[in-house]
Backbone as CSV, one residue per row, in Angstrom:
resi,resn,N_x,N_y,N_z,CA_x,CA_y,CA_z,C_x,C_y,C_z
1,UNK,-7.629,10.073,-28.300,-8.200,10.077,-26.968,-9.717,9.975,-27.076
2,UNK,-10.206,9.125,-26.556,-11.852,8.917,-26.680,-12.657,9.741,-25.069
3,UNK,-13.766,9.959,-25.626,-14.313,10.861,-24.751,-14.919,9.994,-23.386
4,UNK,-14.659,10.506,-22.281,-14.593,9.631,-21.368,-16.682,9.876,-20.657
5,UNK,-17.023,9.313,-20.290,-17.836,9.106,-19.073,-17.925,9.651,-17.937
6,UNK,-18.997,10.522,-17.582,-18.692,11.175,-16.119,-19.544,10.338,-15.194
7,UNK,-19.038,9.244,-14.652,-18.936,8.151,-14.263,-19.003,8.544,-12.975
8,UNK,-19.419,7.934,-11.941,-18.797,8.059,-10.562,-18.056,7.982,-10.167
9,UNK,-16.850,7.405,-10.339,-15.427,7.136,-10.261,-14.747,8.589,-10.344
10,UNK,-14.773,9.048,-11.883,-14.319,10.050,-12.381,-15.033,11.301,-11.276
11,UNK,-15.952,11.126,-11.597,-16.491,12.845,-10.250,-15.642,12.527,-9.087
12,UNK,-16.077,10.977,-8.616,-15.268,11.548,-6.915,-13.846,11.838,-7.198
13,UNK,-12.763,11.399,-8.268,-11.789,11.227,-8.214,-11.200,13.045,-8.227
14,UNK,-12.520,13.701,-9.577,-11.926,15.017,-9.841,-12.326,15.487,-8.317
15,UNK,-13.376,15.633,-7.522,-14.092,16.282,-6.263,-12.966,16.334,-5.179
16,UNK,-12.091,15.232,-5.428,-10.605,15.193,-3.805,-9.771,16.088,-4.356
17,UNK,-9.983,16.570,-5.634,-8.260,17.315,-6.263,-8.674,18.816,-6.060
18,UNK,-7.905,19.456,-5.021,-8.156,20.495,-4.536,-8.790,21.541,-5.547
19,UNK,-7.908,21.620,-6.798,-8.064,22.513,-7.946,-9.888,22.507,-8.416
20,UNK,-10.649,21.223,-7.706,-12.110,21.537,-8.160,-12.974,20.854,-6.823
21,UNK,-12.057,20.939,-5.676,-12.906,20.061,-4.749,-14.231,21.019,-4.434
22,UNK,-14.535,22.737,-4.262,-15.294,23.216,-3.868,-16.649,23.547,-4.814
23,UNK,-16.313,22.390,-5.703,-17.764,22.509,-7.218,-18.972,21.540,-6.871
24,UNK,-19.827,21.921,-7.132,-20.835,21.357,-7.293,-20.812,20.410,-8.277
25,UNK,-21.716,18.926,-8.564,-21.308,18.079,-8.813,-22.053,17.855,-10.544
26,UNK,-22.799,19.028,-10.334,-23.027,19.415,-11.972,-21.314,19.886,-12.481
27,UNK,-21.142,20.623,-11.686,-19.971,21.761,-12.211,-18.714,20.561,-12.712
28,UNK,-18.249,19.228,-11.493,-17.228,18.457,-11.527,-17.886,17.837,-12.790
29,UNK,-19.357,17.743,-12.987,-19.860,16.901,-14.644,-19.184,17.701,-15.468
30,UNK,-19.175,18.997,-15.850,-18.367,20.048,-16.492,-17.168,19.694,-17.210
31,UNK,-16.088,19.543,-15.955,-14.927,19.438,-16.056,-14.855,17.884,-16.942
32,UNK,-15.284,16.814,-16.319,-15.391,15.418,-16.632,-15.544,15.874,-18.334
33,UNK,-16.436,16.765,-18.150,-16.950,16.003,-20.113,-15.905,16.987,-21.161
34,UNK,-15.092,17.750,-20.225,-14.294,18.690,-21.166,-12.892,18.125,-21.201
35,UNK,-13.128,16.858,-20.018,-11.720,15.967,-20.370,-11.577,14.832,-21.560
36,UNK,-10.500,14.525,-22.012,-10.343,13.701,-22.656,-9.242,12.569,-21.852
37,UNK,-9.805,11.035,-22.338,-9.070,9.724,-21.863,-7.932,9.291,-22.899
38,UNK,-6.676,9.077,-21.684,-5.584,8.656,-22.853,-5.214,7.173,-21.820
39,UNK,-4.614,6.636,-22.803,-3.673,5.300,-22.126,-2.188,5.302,-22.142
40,UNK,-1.609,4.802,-21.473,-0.167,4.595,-21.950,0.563,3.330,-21.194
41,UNK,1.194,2.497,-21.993,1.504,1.392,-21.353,2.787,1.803,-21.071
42,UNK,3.226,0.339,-19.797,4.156,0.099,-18.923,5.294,0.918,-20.074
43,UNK,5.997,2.270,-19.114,7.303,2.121,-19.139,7.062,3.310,-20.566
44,UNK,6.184,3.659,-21.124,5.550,4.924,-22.040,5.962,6.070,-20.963
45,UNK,6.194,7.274,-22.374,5.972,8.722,-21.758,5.003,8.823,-21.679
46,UNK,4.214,9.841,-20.290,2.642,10.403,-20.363,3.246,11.497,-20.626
47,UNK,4.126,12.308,-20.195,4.833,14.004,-20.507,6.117,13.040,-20.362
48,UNK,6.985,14.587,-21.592,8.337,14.740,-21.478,8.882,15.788,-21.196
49,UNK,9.847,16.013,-20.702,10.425,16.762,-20.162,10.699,17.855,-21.478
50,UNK,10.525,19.234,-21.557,10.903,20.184,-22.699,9.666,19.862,-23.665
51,UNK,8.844,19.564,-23.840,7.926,19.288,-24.176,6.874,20.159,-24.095
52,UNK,5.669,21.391,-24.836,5.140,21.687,-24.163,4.310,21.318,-23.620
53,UNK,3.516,22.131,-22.608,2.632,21.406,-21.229,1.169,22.306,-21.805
54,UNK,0.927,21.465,-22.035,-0.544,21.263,-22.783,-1.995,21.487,-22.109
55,UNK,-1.402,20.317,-20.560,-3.053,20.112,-20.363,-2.569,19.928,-18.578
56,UNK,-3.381,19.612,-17.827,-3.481,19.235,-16.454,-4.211,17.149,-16.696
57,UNK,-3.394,16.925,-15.568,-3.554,14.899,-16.148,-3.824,14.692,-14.309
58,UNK,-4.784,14.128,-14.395,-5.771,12.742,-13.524,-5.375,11.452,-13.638
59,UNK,-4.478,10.540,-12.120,-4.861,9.218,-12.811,-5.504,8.399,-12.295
60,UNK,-6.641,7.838,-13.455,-7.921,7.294,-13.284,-7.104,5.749,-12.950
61,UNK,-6.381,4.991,-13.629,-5.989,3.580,-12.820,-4.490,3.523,-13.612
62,UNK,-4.153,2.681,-11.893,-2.307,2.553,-13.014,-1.426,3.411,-12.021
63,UNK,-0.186,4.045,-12.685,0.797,4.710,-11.742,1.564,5.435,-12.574
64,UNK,2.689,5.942,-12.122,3.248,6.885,-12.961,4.763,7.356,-12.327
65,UNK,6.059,7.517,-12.859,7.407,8.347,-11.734,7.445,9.568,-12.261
66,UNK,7.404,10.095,-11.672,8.352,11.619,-12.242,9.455,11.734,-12.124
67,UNK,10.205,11.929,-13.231,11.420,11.647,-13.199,12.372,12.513,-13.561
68,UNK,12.996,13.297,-13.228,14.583,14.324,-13.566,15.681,13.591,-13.886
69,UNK,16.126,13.594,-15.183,17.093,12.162,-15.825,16.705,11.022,-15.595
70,UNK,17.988,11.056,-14.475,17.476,9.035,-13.979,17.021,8.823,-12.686
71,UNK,16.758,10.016,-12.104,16.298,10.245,-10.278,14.641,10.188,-10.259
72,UNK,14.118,9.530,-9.767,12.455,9.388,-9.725,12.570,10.217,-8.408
73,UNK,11.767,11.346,-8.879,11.165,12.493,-7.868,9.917,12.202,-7.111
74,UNK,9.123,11.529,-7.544,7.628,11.186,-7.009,7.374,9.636,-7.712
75,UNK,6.560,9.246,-7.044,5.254,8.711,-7.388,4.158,8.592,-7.085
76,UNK,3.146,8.833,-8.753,2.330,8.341,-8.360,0.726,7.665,-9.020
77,UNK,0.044,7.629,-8.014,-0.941,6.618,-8.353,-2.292,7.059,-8.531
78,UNK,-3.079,6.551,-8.326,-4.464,6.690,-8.649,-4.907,7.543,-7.775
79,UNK,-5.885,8.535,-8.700,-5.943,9.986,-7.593,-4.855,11.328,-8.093
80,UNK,-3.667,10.770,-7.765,-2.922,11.928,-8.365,-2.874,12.437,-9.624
81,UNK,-2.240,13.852,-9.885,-2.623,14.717,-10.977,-1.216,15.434,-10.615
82,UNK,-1.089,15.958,-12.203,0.180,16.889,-12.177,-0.361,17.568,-13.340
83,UNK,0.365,19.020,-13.521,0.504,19.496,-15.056,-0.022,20.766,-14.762
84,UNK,-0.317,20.946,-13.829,-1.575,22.089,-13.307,-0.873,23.735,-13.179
85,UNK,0.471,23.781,-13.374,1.534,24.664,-14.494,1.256,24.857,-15.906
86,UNK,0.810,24.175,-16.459,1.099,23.953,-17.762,-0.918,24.384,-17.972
87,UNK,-1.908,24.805,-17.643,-3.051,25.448,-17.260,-2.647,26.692,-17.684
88,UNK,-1.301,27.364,-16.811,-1.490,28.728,-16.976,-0.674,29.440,-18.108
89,UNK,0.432,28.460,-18.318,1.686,29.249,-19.187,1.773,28.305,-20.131
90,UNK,2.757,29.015,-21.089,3.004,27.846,-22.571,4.478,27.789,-22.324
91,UNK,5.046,27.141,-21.054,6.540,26.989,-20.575,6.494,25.259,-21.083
92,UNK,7.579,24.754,-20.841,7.920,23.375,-21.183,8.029,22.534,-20.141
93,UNK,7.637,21.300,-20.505,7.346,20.201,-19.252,8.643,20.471,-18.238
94,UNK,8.565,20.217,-17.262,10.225,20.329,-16.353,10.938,18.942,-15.796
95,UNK,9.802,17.908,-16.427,10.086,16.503,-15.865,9.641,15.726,-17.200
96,UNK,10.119,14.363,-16.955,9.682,13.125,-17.508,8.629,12.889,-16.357
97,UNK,7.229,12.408,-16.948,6.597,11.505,-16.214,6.072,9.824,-17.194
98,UNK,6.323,9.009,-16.420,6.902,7.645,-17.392,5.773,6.615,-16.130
99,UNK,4.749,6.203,-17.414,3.746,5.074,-16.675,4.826,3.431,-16.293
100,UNK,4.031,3.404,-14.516,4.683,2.516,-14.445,4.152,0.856,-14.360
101,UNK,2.989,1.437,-15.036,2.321,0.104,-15.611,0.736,0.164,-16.511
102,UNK,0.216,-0.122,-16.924,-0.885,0.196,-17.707,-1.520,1.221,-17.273
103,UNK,-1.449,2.554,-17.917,-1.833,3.574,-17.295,-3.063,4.512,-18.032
104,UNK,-4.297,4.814,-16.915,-5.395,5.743,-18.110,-5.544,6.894,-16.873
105,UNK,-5.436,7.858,-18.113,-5.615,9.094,-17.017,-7.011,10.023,-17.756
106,UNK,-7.082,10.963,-17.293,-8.305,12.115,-17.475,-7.527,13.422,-18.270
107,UNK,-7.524,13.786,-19.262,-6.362,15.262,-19.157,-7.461,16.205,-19.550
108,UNK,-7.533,17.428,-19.382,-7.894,18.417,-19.108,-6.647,19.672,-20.018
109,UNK,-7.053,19.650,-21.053,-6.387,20.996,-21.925,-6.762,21.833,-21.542
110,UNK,-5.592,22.835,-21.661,-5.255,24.059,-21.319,-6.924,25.058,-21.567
111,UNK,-7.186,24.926,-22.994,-8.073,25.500,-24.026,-9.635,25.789,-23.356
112,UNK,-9.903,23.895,-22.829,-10.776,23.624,-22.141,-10.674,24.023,-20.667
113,UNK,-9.955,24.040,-20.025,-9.811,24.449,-18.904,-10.244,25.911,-18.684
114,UNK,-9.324,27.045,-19.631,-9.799,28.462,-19.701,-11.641,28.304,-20.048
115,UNK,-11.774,27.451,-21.029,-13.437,27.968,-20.976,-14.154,27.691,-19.965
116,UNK,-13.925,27.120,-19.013,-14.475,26.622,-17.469,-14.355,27.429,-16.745
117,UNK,-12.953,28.034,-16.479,-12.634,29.294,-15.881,-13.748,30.403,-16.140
118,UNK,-13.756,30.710,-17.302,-14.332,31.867,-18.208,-15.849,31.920,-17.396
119,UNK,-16.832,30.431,-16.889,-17.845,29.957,-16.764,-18.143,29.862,-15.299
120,UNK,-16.791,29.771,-14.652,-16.739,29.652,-12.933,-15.331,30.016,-12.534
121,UNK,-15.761,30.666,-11.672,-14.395,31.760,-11.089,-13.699,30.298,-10.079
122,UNK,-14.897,29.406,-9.019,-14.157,28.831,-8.268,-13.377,27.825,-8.657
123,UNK,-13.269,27.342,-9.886,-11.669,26.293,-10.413,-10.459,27.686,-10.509
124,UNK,-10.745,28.561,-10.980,-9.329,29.314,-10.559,-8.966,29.532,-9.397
125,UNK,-9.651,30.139,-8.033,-9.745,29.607,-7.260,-8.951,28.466,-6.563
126,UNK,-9.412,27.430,-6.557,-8.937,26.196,-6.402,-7.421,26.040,-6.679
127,UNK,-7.104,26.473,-8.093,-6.107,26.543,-8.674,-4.681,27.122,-8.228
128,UNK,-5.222,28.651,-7.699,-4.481,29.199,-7.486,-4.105,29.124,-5.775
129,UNK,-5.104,28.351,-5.057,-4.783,27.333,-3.863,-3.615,26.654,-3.830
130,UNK,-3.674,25.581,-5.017,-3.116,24.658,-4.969,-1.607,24.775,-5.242
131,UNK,-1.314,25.611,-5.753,-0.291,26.547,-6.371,0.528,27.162,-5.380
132,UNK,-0.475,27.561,-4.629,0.016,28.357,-3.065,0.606,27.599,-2.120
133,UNK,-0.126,26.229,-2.267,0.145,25.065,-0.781,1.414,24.492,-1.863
134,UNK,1.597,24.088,-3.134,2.811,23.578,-3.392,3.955,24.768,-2.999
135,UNK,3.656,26.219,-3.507,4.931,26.834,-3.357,5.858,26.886,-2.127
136,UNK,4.295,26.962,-0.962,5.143,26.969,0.591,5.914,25.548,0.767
137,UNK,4.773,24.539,0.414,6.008,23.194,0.541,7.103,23.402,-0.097
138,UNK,7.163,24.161,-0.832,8.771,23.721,-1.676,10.057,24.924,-1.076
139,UNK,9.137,26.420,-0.374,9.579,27.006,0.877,10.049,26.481,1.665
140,UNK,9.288,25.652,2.173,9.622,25.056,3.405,10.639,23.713,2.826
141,UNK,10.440,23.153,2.426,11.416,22.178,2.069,13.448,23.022,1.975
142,UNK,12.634,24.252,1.451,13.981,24.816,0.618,14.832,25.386,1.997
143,UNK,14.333,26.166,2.967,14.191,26.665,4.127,15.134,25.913,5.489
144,UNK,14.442,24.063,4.967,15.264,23.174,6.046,16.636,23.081,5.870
């Protein structure tokens, strides 16, 4: 993984993802330079399912399914991020996520992530937001 650029692209992209939207744009430089850039072509694992969950993933261009066997649960695209489980615990991926065409994302290890934390309370914060608004959706989903 080569060290990426905190580019303009990359800030606004991390600045919409709830988990760091309320940082200052030194702070989103932070995050940017503690990420590392991966690729994966058409039809590659980015995560596997049982796998452990390492890092939190950004995608910078390209797409991606999440997938449970052979059922695609989501997609998605540029902008989106998943993994942001795998931040707090050393549990195992719970999905396949499988690029669905030339794909570069941003990932953000676990390791690196805690030393950010350690440095600024508001990415946990953020975090534990984001965590909150998925659980009720999946409440509410569960609920209907």
């Amino acid at each position: 993984m080569a060290e990426p650029k905190a580019d303009e692209a990359s800030l606004e992209l991390f600045s919409s993802i709830p988990l760091f939207r309320g940082l200052e744009s030194s702070e989103l430089k932070e995050v940017v330079r503690l990420s590392k850039e991966a690729s994966f072509e058409q039809g590659e694992a980015i995560v596997k399912k049982g796998e452990p969950g390492l890092g939190f993933y950004v995608i910078l261009a390209g797409g991606a399914d999440v997938r449970k066997g052979k059922e695609t649960v989501a997609k998605l695209a540029r902008g989106s991020f998943f993994g942001e489980l795998a931040l707090l615990d050393d549990q195992p991926r719970s999905a396949d996520v499988i690029a669905t065409s030339q794909t570069r994302c941003l990932v953000l290890l676990r390791w690196n992530f805690w030393s950010l934390v350690t440095k600024n309370s508001k990415v946990m914060r953020g975090l534990f937001q984001e965590l909150a608004r998925r659980l009720r959706a999946t409440t509410g989903t569960l609920s209907e």
